[in-house]
C-alpha positions in Angstrom: -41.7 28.8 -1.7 -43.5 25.4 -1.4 -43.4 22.0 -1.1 -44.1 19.6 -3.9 -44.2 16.5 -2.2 -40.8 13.9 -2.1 -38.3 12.3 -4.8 -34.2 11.5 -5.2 -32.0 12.7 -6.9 -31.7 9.6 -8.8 -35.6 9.9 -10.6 -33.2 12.0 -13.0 -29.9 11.0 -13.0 -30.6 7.0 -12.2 -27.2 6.2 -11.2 -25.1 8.0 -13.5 -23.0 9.8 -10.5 -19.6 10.5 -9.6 -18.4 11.1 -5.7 -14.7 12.0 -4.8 -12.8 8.9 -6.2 -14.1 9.2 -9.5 -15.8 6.1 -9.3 -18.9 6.1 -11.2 -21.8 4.5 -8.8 -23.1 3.3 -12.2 -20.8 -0.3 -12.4 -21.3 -0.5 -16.2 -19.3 2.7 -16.5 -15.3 2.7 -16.2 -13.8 3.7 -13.3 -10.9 6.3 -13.2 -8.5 3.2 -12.6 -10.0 2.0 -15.7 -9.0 5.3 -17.7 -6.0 6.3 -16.2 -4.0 4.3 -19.0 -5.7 5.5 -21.5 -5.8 9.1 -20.7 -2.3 9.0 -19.5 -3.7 9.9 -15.7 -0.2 8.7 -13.0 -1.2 6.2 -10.8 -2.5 6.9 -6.6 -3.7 10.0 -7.4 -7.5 11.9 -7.4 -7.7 14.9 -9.2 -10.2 17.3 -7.8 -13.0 19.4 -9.2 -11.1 22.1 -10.9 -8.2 20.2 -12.1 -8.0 19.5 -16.2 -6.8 15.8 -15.6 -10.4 16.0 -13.6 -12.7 17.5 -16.6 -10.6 15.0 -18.8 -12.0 11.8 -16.4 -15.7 13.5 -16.7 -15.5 14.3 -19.9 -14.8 10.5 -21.1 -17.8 9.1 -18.3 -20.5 11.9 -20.3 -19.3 10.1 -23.5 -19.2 6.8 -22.2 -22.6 7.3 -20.6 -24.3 8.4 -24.1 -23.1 5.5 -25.8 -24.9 3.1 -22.9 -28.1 5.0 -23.4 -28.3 5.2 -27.1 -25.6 3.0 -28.8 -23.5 5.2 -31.3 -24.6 8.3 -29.5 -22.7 11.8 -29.5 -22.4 14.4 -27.5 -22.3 17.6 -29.3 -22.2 20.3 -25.9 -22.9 20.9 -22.2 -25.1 22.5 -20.1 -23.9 22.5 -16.4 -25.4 23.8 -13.5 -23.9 24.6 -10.1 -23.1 27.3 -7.3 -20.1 28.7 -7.1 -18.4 30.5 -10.1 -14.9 29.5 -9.6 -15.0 25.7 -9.0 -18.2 25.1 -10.7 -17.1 27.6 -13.1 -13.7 26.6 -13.9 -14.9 22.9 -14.0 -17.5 23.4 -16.3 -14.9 25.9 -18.7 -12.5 22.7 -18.7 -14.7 20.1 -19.6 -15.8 22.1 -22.6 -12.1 22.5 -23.4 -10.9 19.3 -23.2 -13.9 17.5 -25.0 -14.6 20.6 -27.3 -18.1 21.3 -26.7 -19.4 24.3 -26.3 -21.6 25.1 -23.1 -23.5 27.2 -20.8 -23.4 26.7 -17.3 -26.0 28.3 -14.8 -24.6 29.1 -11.3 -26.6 29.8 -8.8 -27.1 30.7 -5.4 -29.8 32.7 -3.0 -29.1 36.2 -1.1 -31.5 39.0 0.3 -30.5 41.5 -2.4 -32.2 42.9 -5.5 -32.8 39.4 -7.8 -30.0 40.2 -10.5 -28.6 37.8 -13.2 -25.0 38.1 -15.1 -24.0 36.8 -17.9 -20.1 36.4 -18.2 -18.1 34.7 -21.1 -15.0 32.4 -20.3 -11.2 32.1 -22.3 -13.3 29.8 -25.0 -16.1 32.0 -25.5 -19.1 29.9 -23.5 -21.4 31.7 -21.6 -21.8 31.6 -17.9 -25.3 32.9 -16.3 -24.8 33.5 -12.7 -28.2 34.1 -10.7 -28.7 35.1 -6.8 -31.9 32.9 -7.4 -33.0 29.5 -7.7 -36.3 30.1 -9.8 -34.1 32.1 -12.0 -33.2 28.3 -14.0 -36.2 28.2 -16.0 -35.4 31.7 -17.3 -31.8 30.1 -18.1 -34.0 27.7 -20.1 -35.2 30.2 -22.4 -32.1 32.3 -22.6 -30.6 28.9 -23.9 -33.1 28.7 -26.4 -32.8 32.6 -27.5 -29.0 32.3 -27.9 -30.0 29.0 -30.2 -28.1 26.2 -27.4 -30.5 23.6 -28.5 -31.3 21.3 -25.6 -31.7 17.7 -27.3 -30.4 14.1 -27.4 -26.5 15.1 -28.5 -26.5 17.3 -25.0 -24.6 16.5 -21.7 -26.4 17.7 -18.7 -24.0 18.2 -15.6 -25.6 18.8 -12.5 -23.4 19.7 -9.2 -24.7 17.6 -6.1 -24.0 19.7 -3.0 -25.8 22.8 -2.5 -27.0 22.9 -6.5 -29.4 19.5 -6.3 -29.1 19.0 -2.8 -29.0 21.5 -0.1 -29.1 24.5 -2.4 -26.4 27.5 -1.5 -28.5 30.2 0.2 -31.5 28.6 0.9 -30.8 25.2 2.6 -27.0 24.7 2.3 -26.4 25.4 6.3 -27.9 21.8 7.2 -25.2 20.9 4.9 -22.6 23.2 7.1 -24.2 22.0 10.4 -24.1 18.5 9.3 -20.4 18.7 9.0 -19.2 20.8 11.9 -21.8 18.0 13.9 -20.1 15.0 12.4 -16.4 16.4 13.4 -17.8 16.9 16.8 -19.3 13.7 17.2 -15.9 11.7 16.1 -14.0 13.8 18.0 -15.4 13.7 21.4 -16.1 9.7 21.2 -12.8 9.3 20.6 -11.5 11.6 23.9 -14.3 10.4 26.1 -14.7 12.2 29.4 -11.1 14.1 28.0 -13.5 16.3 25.5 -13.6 19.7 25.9 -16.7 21.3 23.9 -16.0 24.4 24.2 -12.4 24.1 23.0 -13.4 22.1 20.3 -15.7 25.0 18.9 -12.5 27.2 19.4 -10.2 25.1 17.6 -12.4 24.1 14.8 -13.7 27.9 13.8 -10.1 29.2 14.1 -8.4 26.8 11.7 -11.4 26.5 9.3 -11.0 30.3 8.4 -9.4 30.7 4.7 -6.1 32.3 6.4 -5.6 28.3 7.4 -6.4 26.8 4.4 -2.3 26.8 3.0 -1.9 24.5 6.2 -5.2 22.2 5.8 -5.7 22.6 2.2 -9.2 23.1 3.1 -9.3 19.3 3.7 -12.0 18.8 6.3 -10.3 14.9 7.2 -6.9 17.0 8.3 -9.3 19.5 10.5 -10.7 16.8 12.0 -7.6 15.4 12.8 -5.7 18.4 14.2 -9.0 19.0 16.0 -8.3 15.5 18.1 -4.7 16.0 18.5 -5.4 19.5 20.3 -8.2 17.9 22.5 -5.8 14.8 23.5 -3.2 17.7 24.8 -0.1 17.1 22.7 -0.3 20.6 21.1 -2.1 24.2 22.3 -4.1 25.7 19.8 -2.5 28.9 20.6 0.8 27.2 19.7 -0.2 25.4 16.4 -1.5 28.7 15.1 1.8 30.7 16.2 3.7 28.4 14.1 1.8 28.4 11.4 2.0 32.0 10.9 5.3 32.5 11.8 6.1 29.8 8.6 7.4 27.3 11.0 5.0 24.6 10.3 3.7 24.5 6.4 1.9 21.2 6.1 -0.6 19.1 7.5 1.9 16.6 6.3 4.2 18.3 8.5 1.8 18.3 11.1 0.7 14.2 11.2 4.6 13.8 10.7 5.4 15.3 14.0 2.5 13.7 15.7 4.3 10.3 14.8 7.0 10.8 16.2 5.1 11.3 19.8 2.4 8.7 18.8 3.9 6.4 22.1 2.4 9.7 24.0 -1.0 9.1 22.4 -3.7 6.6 24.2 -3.3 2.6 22.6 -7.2 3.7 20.5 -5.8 6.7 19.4 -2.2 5.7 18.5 -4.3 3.0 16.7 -6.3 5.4 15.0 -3.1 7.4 14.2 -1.3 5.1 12.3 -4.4 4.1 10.1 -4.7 7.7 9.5 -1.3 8.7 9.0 -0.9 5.8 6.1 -3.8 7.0 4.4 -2.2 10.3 4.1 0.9 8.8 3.0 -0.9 6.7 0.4 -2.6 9.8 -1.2 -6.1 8.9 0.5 -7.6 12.9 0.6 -10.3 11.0 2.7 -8.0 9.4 5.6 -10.6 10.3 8.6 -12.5 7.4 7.6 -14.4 7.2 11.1 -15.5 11.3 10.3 -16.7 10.5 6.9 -19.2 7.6 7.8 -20.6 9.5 10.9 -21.1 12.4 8.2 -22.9 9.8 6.1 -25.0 8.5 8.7 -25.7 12.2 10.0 -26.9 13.5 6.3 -29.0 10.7 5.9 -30.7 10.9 8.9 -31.0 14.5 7.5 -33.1 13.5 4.9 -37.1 13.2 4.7 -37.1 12.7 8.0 -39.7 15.5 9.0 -43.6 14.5 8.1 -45.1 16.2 5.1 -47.1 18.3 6.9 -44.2 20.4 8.2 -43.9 24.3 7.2 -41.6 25.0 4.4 -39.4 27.1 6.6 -38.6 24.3 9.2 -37.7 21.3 6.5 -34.9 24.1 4.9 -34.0 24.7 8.4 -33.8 21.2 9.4 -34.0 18.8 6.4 -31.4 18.7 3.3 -33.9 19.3 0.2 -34.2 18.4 -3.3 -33.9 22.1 -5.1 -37.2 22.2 -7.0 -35.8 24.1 -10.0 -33.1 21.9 -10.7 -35.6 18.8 -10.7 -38.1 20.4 -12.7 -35.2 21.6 -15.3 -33.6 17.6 -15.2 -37.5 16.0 -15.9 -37.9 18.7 -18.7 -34.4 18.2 -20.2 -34.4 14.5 -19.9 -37.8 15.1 -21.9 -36.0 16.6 -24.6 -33.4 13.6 -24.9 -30.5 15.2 -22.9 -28.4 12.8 -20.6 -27.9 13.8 -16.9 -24.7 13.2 -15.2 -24.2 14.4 -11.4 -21.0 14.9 -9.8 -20.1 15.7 -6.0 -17.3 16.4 -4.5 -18.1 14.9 -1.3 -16.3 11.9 -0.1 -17.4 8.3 -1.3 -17.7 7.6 2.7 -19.9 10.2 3.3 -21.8 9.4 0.2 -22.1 5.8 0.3 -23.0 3.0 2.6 -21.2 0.3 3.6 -22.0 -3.3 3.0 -23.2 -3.5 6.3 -26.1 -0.5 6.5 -27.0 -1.3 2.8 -27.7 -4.8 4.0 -29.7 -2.3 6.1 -32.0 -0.5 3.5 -29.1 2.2 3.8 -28.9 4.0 0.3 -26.3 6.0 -0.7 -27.2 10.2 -0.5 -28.2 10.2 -4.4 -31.1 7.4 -4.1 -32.1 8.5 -0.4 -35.9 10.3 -0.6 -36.0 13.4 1.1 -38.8 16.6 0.5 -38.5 18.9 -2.9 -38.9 22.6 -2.1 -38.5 25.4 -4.2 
């Protein structure tokens, strides 16, 4: 691998990018509160990535999006490329379904074992070519162009954000990882001051961010978080919480919050304060509450970001810098030389994707436009 020098993500897909709410960073494109009437979407609700009412929103921005670019345009099919077969896969099957396009979809990721492609077929008959490498995309290219998928101004290009464009699974995806785990950390133990316990902190978080626990969190890093500071302020023993979990006695995090309200007068003035804000997010449908988490996440990504000099070997920016996948930039610059339109989604908060007024009045950019190396 190699270095070939610094871009964003944005040199091919400009603006046209979607975070968690759906909200296209692109202005001139409608937002989901925009199509809910017309798609028949209820109101307060998000879909996520694998959800149909989700590939229904995308599938309506990729046709919106055309039109902007070339008036009367029309998408004929997809090409989508990601890194993990069932949510990028399922997303990818659904979009063609609901538009009816066909597609292909390239999944990848990176491992230590014999370099091996598979090509699967979904319910609808498109084809999905799973790689365990990243320089297998331009061979994806061709096998597009054997099996006749004609790459051209009536395509849709989806490209995945998060360890696909950025941070690519298997080779740079655990700055990603580290970034995350660092950000809960930080937010936790400036909230709990001299009350922090590191240690227990690490215990807490790598128990209940094993799958066994994801019923109770929903895999929801903002409920983590928040359990996370509960424990450390005392009110509940990990030991306890994970008893009760088990033993069916508490479900939810809904549950959880619930109970946690009903002792908030127990809780610190700051974080009964912080409670309540949190609590009526979750009540509201926000699947973001832990807005403090998600900005320090922001702020720790970006800081993430080109911040080593050129000169540095390629091993230390993938161990310390998120990266711009090489392969998936070249393929973008050669497909957007072909006429295709690029369209990025992520499934990462807004708040940890976007800055606020107040760093943008900064030269903050959101994680899309930010410069950072390209390896591959």
């Amino acid at each position: 691998m190699q270095v070939y020098g610094r871009s964003t993500l944005s040199e091919i897909v400009a603006d046209r990018v979607v975070y968690r709410n759906l909200v296209p960073y692109d202005r001139r494109l409608p937002s989901l509160d925009l199509l809910r009437a017309d798609l028949g979407l209820p109101e307060g609700s998000v879909p996520r990535k694998t959800d149909i009412k989700y590939a229904v929103v995308i599938a309506q921005l990729l046709k919106s999006a055309r039109k902007l670019a070339v008036p009367g345009g029309r998408i004929n099919h997809l090409l989508f490329v990601g890194d993990t077969r069932l949510l990028d896969g399922t997303s990818f099957e659904n979009i063609c379904q609901v538009a009816g396009w066909p597609g292909m979809a390239f999944i990848g990721s990176e491992n230590e074992s014999e370099r091996r492609v598979e090509i699967t077929s979904t319910v609808s008959g498109n084809l999905i070519y799973l790689a365990n490498r990243w320089s297998c995309l331009p061979e994806f290219d061709m096998f597009c162009r054997e099996k006749e998928f004609v790459i051209d101004e009536k395509t849709a290009v989806v490209i995945d954000i998060d360890k696909t464009a950025l941070g690519a699974r298997g080779r740079n995806s655990h700055v990603i990882d580290r970034v995350r785990v660092e950000s809960v950390e930080q937010t936790v133990s400036g909230l709990l001051r001299e009350q922090f316990n590191p240690q227990s902190f690490q215990d807490a978080y790598a128990r209940l961010n094993e799958p066994e626990f994801h019923p109770f969190t929903t895999d929801n890093q903002d409920y983590l978080a928040y359990v996370c500071l509960m424990l450390g302020t005392g009110l509940y023993k990990l030991e306890g919480v994970i008893e009760r979990i088990r033993s069916g006695g508490l479900k939810t995090f809904f549950e959880f919050i619930t109970e946690v309200d009903g002792q908030q007068n127990e809780l610190p003035v700051e974080l009964r304060e912080l409670h309540v804000e949190i609590f009526t997010s979750v009540k509201s449908g926000d699947p973001t509450p832990f807005k403090q988490f998600r900005r320090n996440e922001y702020l720790q990504t970006i800081s993430r970001m080109g911040q080593l000099d050129d000169e540095q070997p390629v091993q230390k920016l993938l161990s310390e810098e998120i990266v711009i996948t090489q392969e998936v930039l070249s393929a973008g610059r050669s497909w957007i030389d072909r006429g295709a339109l690029i369209f990025s989604l992520s499934d990462k908060p807004d708040e940890a994707s976007i800055p606020p007024d107040w760093l943008s009045a900064q030269g903050y950019k959101p994680i899309h436009q930010a410069e950072t190396h390209v390896v591959g």
